[in-house]
Structure formats: C-alpha cells, structure tokens
gemmi code that builds the backbone of each chain (N, CA, C; Angstrom):
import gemmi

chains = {
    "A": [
        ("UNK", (135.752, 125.501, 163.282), (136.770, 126.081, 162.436), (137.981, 125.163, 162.318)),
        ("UNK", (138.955, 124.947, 161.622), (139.650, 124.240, 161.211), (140.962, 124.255, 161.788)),
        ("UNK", (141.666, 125.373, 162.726), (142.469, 125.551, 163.332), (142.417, 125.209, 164.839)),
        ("UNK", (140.821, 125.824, 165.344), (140.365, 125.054, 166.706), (140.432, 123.202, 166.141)),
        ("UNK", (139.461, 122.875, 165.211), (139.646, 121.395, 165.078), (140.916, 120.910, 165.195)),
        ("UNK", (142.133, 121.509, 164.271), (142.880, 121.277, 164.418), (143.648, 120.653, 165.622)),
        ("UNK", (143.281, 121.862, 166.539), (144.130, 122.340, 167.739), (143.853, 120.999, 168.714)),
        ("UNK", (142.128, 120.702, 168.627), (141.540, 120.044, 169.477), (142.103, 118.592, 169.141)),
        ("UNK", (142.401, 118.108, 167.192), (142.657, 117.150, 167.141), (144.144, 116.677, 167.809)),
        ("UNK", (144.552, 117.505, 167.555), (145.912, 117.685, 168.283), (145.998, 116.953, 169.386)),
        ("UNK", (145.544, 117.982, 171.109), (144.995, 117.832, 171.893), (145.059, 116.388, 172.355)),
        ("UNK", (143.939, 116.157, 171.656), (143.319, 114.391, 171.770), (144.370, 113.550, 171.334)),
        ("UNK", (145.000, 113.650, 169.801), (145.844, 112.610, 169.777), (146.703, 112.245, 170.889)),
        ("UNK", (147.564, 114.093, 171.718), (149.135, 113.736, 172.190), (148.745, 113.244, 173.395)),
        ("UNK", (147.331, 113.468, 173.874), (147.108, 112.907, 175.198), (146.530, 111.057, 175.248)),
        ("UNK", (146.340, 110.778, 174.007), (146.329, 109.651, 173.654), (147.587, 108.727, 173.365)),
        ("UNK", (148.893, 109.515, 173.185), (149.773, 109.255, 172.859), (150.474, 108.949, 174.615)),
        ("UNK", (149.924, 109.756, 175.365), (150.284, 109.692, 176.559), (149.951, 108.720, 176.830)),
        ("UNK", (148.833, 108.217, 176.920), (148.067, 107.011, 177.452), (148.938, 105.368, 176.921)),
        ("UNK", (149.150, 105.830, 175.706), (149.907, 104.538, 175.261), (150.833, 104.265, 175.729)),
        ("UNK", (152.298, 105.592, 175.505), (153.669, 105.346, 176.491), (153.615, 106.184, 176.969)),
        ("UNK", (153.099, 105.569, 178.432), (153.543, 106.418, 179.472), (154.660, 107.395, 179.698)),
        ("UNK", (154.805, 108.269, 179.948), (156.002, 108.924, 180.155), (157.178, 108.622, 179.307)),
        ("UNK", (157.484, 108.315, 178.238), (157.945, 108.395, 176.977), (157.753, 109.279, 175.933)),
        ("UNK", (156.493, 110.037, 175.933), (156.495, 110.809, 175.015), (155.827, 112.199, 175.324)),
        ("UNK", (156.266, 112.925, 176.557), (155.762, 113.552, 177.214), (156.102, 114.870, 176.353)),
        ("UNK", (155.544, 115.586, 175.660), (155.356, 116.743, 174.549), (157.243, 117.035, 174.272)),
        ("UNK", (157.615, 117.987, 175.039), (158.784, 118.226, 174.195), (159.967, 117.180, 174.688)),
        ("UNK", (161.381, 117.043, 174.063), (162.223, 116.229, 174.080), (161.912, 114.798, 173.608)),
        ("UNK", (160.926, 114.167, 173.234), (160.489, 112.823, 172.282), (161.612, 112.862, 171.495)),
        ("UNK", (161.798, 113.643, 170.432), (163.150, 113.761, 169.466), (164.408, 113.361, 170.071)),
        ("UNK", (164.698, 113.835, 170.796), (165.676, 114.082, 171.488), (165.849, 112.777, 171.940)),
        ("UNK", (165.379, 112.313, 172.489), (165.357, 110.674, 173.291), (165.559, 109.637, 172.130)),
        ("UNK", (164.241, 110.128, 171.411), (164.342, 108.964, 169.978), (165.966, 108.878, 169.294)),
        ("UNK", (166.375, 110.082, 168.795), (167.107, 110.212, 168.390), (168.582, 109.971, 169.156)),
        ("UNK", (168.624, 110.097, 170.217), (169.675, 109.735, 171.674), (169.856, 107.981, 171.705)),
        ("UNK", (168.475, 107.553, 171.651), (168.403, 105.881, 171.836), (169.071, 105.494, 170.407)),
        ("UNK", (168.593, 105.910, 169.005), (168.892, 105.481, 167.862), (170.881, 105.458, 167.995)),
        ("UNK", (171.216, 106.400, 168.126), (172.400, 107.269, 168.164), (173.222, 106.034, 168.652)),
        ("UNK", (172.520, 105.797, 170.361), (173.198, 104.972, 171.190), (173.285, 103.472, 170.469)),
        ("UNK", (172.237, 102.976, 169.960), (172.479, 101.604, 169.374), (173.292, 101.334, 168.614)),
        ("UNK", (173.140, 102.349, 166.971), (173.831, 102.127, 166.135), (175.635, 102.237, 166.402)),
        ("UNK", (175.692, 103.203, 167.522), (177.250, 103.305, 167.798), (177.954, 101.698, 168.475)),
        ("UNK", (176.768, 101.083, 169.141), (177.187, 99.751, 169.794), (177.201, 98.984, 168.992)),
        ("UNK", (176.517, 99.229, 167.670), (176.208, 98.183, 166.910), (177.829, 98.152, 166.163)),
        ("UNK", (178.378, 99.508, 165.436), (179.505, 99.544, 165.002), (180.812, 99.225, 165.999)),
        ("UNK", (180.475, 99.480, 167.361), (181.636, 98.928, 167.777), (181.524, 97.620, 168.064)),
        ("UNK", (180.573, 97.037, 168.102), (180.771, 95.541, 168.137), (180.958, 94.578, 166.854)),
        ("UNK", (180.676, 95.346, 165.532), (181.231, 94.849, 164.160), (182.841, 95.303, 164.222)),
        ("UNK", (183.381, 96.396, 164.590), (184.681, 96.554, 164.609), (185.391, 96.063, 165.449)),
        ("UNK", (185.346, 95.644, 166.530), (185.720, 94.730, 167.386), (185.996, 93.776, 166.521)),
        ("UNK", (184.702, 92.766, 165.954), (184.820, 91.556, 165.310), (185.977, 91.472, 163.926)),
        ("UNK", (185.731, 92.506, 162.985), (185.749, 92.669, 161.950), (187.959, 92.690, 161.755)),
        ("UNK", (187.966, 93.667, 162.853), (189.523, 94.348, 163.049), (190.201, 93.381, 163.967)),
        ("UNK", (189.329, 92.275, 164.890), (189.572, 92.003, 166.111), (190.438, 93.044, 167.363)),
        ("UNK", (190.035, 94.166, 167.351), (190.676, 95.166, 168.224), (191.233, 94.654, 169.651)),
        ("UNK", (190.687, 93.440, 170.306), (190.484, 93.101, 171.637), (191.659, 92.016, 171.461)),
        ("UNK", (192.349, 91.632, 170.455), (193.365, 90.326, 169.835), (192.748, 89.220, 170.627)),
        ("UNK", (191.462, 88.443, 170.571), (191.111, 87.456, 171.108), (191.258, 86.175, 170.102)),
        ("UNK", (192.177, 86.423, 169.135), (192.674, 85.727, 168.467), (191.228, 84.772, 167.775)),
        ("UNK", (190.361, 85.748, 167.020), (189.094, 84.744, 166.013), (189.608, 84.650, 165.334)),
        ("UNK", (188.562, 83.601, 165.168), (189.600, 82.820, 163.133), (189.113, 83.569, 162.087)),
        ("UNK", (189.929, 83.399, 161.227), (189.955, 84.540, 160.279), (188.756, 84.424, 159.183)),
        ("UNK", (187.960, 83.141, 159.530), (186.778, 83.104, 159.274), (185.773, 83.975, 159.570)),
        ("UNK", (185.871, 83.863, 161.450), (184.883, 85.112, 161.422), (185.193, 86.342, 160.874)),
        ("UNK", (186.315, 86.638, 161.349), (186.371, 87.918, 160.398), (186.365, 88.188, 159.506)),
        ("UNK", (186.181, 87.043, 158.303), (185.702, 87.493, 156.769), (184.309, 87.807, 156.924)),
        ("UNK", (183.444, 87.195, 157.404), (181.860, 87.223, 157.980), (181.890, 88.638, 158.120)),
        ("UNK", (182.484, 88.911, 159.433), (182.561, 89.991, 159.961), (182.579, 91.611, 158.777)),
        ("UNK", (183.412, 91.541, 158.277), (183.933, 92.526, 157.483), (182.888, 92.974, 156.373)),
        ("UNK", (182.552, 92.052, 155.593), (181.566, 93.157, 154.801), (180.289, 93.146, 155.533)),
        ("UNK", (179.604, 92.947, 156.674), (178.522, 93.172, 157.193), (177.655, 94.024, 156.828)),
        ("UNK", (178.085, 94.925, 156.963), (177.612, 96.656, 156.987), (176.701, 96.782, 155.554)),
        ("UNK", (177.694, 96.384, 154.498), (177.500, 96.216, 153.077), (176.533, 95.162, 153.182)),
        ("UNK", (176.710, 94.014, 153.641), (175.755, 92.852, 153.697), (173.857, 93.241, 154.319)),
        ("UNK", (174.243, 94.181, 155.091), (172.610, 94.631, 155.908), (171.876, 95.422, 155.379)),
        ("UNK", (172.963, 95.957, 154.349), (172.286, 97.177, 153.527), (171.998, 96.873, 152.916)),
        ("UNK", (172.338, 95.868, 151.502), (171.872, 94.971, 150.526), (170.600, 93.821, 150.828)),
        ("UNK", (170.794, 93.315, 151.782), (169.312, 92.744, 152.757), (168.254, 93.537, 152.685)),
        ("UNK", (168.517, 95.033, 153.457), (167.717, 95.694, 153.567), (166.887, 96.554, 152.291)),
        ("UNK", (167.585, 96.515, 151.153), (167.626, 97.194, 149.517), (166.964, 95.993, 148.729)),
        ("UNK", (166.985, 94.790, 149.232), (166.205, 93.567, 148.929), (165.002, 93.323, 149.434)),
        ("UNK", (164.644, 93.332, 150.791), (163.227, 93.459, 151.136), (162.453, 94.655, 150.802)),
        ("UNK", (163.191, 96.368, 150.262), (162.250, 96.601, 149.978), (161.501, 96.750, 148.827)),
        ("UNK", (163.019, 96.032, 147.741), (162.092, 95.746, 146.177), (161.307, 94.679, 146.437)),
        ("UNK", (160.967, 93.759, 147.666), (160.090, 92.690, 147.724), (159.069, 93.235, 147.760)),
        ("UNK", (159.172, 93.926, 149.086), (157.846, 94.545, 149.319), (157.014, 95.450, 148.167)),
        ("UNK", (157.579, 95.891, 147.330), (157.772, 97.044, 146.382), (156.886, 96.107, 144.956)),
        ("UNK", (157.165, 94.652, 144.984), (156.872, 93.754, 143.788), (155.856, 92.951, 144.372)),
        ("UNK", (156.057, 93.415, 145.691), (154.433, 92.368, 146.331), (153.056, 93.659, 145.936)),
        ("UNK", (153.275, 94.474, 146.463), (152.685, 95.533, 146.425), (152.199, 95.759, 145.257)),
        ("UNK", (153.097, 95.202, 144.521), (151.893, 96.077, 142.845), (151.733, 94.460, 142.101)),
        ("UNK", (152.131, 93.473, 142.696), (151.321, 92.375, 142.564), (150.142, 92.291, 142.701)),
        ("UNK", (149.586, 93.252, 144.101), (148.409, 92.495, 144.520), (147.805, 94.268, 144.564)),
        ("UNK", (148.035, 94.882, 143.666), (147.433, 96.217, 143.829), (146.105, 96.171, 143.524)),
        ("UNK", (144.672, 96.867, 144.285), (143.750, 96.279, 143.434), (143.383, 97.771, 142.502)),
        ("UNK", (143.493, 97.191, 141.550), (142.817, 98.027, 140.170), (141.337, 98.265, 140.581)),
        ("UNK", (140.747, 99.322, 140.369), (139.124, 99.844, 140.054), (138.511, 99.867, 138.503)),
        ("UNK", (138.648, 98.594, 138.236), (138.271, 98.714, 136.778), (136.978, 99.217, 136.649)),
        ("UNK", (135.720, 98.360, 137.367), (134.780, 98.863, 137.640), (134.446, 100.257, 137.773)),
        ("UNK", (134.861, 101.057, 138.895), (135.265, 102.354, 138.828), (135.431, 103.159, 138.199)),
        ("UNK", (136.512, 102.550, 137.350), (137.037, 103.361, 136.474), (136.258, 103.642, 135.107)),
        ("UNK", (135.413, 102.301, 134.980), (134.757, 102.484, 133.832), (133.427, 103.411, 134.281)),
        ("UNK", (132.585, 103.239, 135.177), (131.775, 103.937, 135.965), (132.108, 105.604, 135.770)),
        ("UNK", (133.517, 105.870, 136.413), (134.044, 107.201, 136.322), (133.741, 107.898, 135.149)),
        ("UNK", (134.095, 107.096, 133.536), (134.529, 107.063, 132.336), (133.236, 107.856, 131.395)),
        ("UNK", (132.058, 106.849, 131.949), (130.519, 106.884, 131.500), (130.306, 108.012, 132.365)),
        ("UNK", (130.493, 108.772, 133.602), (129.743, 109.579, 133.711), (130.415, 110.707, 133.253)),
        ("UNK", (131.233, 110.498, 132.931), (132.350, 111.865, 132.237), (131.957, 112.160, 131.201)),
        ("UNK", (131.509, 111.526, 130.125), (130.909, 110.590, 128.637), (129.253, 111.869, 129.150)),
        ("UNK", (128.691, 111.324, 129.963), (127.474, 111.757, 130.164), (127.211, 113.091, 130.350)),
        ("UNK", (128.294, 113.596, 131.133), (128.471, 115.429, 131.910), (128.595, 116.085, 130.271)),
        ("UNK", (129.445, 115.532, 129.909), (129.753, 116.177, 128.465), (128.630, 116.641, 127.380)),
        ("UNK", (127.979, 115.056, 127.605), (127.114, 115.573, 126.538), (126.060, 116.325, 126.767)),
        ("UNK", (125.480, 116.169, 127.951), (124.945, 116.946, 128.389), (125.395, 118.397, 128.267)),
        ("UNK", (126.493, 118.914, 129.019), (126.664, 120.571, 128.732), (126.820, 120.633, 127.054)),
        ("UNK", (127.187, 119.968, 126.593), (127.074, 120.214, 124.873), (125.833, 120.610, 124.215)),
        ("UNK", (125.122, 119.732, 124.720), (123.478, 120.088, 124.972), (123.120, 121.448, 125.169)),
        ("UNK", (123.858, 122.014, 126.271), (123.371, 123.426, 126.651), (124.137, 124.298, 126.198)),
        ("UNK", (125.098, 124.022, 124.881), (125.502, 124.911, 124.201), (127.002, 124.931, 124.713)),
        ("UNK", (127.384, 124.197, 125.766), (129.388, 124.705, 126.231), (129.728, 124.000, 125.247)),
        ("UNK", (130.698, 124.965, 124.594), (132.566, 124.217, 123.705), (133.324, 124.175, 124.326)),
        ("UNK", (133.994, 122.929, 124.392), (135.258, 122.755, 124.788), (135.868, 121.756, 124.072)),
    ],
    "B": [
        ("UNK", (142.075, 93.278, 142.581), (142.619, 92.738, 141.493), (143.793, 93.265, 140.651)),
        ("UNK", (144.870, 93.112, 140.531), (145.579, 93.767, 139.881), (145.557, 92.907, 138.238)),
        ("UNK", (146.606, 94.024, 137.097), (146.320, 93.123, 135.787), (147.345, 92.396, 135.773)),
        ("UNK", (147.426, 91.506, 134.606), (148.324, 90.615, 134.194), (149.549, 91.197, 134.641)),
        ("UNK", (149.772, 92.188, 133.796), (150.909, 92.783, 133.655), (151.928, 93.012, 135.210)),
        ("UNK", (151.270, 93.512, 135.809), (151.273, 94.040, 137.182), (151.754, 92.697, 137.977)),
        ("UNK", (150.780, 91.964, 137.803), (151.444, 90.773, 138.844), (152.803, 90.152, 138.414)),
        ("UNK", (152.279, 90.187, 136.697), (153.862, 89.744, 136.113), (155.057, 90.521, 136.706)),
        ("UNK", (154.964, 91.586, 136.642), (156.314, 92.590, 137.030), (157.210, 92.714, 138.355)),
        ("UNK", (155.148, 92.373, 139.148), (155.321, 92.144, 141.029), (156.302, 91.063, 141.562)),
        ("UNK", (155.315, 90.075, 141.039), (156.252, 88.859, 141.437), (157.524, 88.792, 140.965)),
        ("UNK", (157.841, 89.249, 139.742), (158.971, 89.024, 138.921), (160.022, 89.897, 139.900)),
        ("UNK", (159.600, 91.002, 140.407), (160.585, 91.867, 141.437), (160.904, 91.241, 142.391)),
        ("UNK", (159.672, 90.030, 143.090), (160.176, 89.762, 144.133), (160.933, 88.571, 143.995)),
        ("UNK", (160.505, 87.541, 142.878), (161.366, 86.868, 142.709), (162.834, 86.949, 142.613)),
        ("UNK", (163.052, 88.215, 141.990), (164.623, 88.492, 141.777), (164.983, 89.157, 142.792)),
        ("UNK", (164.753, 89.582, 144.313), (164.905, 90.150, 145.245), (165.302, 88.909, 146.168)),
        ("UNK", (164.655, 87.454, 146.114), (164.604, 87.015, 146.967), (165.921, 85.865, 146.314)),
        ("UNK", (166.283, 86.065, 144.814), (167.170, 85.462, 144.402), (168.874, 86.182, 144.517)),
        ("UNK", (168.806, 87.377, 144.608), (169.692, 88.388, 144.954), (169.746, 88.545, 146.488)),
        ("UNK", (169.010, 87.977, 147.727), (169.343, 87.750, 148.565), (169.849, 86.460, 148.940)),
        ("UNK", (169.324, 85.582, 148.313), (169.907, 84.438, 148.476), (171.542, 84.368, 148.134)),
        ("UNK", (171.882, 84.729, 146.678), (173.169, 84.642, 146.657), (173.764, 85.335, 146.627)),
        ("UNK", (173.746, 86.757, 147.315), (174.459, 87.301, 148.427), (174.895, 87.169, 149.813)),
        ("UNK", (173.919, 85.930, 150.380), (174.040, 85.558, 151.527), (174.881, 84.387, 151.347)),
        ("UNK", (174.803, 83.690, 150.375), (175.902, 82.429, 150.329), (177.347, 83.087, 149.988)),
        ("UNK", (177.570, 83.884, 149.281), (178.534, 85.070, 148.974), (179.184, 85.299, 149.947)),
        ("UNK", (178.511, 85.896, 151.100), (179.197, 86.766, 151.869), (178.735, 85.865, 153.048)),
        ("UNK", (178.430, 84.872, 153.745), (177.908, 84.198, 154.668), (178.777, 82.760, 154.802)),
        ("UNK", (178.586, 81.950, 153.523), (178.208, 80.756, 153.842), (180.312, 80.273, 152.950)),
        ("UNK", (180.181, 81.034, 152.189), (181.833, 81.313, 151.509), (183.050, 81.387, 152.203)),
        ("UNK", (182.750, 81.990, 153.591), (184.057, 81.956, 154.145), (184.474, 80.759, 154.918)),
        ("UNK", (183.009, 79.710, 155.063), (183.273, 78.965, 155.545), (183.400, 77.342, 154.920)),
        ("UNK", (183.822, 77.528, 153.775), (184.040, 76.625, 152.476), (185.540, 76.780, 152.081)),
        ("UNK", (185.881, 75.725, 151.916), (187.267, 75.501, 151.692), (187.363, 76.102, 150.267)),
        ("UNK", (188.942, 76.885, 150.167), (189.313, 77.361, 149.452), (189.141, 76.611, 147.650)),
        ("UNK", (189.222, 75.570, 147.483), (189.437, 74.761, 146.483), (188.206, 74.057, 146.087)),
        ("UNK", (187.025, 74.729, 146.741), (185.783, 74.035, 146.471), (185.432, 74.050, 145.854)),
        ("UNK", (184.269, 73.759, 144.897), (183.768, 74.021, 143.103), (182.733, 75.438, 143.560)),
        ("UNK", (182.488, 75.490, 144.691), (181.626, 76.398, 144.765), (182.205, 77.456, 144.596)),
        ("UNK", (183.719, 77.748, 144.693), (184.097, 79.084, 144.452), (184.410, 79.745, 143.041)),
        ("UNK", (184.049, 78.512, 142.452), (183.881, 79.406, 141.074), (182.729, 79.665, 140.213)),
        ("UNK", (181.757, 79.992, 141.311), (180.789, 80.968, 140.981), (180.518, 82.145, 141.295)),
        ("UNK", (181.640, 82.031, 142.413), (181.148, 83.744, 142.558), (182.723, 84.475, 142.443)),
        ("UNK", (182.531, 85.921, 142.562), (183.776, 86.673, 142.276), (184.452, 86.756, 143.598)),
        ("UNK", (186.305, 87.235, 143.592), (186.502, 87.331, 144.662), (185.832, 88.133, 145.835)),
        ("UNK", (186.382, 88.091, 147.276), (185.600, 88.438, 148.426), (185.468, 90.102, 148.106)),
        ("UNK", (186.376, 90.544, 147.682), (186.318, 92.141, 147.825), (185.201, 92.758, 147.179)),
        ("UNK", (185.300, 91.726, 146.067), (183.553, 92.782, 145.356), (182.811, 92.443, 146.022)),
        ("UNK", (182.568, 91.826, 146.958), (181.107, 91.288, 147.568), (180.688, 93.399, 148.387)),
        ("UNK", (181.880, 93.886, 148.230), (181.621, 95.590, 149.041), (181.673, 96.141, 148.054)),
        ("UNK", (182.821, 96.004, 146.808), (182.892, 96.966, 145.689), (181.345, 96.854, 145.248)),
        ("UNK", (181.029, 95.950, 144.841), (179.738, 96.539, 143.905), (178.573, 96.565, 144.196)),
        ("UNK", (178.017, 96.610, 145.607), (177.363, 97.029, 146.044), (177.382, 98.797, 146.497)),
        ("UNK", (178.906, 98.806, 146.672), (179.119, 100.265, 146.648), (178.992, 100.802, 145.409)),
        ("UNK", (179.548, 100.870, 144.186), (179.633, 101.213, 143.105), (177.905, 101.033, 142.398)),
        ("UNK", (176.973, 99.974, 142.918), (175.773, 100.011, 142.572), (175.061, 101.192, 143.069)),
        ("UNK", (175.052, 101.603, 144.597), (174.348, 102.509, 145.495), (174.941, 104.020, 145.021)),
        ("UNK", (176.556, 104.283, 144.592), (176.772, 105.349, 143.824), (175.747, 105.920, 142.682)),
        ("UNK", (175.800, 104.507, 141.882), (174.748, 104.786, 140.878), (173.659, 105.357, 140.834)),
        ("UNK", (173.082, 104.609, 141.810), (171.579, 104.910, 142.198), (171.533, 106.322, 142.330)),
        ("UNK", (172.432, 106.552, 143.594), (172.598, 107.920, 143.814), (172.471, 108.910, 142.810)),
        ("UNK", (173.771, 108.645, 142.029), (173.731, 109.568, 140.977), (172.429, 109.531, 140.505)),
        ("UNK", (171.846, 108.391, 139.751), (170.499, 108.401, 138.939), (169.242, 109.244, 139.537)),
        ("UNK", (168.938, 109.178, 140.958), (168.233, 109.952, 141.820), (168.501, 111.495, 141.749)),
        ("UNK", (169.582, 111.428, 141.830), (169.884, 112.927, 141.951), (170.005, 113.791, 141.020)),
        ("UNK", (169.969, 112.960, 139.431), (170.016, 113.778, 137.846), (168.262, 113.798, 138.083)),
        ("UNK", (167.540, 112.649, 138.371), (166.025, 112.830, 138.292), (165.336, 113.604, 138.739)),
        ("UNK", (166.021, 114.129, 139.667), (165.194, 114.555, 141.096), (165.789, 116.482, 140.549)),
        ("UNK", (166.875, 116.342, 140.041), (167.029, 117.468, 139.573), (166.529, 118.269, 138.000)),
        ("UNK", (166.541, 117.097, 137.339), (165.834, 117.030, 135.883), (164.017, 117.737, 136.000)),
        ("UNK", (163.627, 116.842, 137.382), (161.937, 117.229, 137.320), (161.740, 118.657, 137.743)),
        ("UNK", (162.810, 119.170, 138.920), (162.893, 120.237, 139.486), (163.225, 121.311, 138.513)),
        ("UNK", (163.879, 120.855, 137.379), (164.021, 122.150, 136.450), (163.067, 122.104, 135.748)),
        ("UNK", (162.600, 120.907, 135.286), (161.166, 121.519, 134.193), (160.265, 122.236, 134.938)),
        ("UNK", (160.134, 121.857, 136.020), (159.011, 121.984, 137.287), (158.667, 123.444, 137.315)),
        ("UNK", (160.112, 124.712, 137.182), (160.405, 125.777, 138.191), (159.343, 126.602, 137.064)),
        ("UNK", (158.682, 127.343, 138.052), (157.438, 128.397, 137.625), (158.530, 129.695, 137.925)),
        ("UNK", (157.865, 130.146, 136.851), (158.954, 131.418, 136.388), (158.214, 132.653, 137.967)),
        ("UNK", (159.072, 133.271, 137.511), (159.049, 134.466, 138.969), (157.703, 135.179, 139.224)),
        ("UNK", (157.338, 134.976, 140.078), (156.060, 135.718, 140.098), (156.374, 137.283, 140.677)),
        ("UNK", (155.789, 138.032, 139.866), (155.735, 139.516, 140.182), (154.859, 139.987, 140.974)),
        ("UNK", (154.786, 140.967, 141.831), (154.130, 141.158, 142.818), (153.642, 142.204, 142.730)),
    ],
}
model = gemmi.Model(1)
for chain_id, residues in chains.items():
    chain = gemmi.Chain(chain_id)
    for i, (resn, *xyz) in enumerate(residues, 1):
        res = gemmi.Residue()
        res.name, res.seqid = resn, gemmi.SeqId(i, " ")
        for name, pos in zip(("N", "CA", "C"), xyz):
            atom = gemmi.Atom()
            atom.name, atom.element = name, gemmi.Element(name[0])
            atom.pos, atom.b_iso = gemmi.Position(*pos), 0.0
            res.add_atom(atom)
        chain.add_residue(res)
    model.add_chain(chain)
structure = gemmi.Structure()
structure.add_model(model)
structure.setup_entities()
C-alpha cells in the first residue's frame, strides 16, 4: 500500500541519512541546527564586511579598501544573479530535444485516431 | 541535442552573464585601485551606481515577478465550488 511504502521509504532513507552524518541529522532539530549554523555565518559574515566597510575598529585602512569593501553585499549578489543566468543559458544550450520521440509520439497519435475513426468515434 | 535556436539564446545568455560579470568586477574591484585620472574611468559611471542600479534593477525584477505571479493567479482562480 502506498502509505506503508511510503512510511517504509521513509524509514530507510532517514536511517540512511544517519549513516551518512552521523549524529547531525538525528530526526528532529536538523532545522534548527541548519538554520542556527546558516544564521551564525551570515551574521559573521556581515560583521566582518562592516568592520571593513565603516572601519568600526579605526585601524586606520585605506580608503581603498573600504571602497572594495562597501558595495560588497551588492557585488555577491550580482555574482551570484550572474552565475545563475549562466547556468540558466548553459542549460538550454545543451538541452537535449526528443525529436525522434517526438515525431514517434506524433505518428502514433496520427494512428490512435484513425483508427477510433474507423470505429465510428467523433471528435 | 538541442536546436539552433536554443543554443543561440544559451550561449548568448551566458555570454552576456560572463560579460556582466566581468565588468562589474573591474567596476567595483579593480576601480578603486586605479588612479583617479586614469582613462579607465571614463567608462564606467560613478562609484555609487555600482549599488544604485543593481538595486533599482532587483526592484524591478521584483515588481515584474510579482505583477506575473499575480496576473497568472487571477486568470488561474476556479470559481467557488459549491458543496
């Protein structure tokens, strides 16, 4: 039945999931951690651009870095908005079409038809 | 296999992805560390748009997403079902 399968596929994956990271993803709180670690980076990540950016610490950088510094944020996001129209233009570069297929598909559609026409269906 | 068309469009995206990273990175990277009076600075605009219009682009988007996304959702809506 499809709810036991379910249940069973279940089952198998999270204990497979166990096997991979150890004690990392032990059923409940995964979220919680994931989301705790994410949380924790990105906050280090901003205080160490604001540090740079504001020089908060007055370690007196040249005002070079801190032009660098300052649009970053804007700069990682635009990086990141760039690789994924790459990926996005690689992707349907190399998409493969089923022409074959499709024509295959086409003819037997062609064929079903005439056939029930044969046996009298309108449509 | 993809068609003509397709690869034309593919590559053509990535080409201009990888040309829009490039001179954004000399923009905002390689600019601050070029003397003020260089010939190179008159190709690009001052430092501040290097944030304005990337912001003012991602507004856009936004907006555009969010008329689309609301546009499909209204043709979309199946009238009330009675019970």
């Amino acid at each position: 039945e499809k709810t036991v399968g379910g249940l069973m596929y279940g089952k198998r994956l999270s204990s497979l999931l166990q096997v991979v990271f150890p004690g990392e993803l032990a059923a409940e709180g995964v979220i919680m951690t994931k989301l705790m670690q994410w949380l924790f980076g990105v906050s280090l990540l901003a205080v160490v651009w604001a540090l740079t950016a504001y020089d908060l610490l007055d370690l007196n950088l040249p005002q070079t870095y801190r032009d660098v510094a300052w649009p970053m944020p804007a700069y990682l996001l635009v990086s990141f908005g760039c690789y994924s129209l790459a990926v996005i233009g690689y992707r349907v570069a190399t998409f493969n079409d089923c022409e074959e297929a499709s024509r295959e598909l086409r003819m037997h559609i062609k064929e079903a038809r005439e056939d029930l026409r044969k046996k009298g269906l309108r449509f | 296999q993809a068609t003509g068309a397709d690869q034309a469009v593919g590559f053509g995206l990535v080409a201009f992805s990888l040309l829009l990273f490039a001179y954004y990175s000399v923009w905002v990277v390689v600019l601050p560390f070029v003397d003020g009076d260089h010939v190179l600075n008159k190709y690009f605009l001052p430092r501040e748009y290097s944030v304005i219009l990337p912001g003012v682009a991602a507004l856009a988007l936004l907006l555009f997403v969010g008329t689309f996304i609301t546009a499909v959702m209204w043709k979309n809506r199946s009238p009330k079902k009675v019970d």
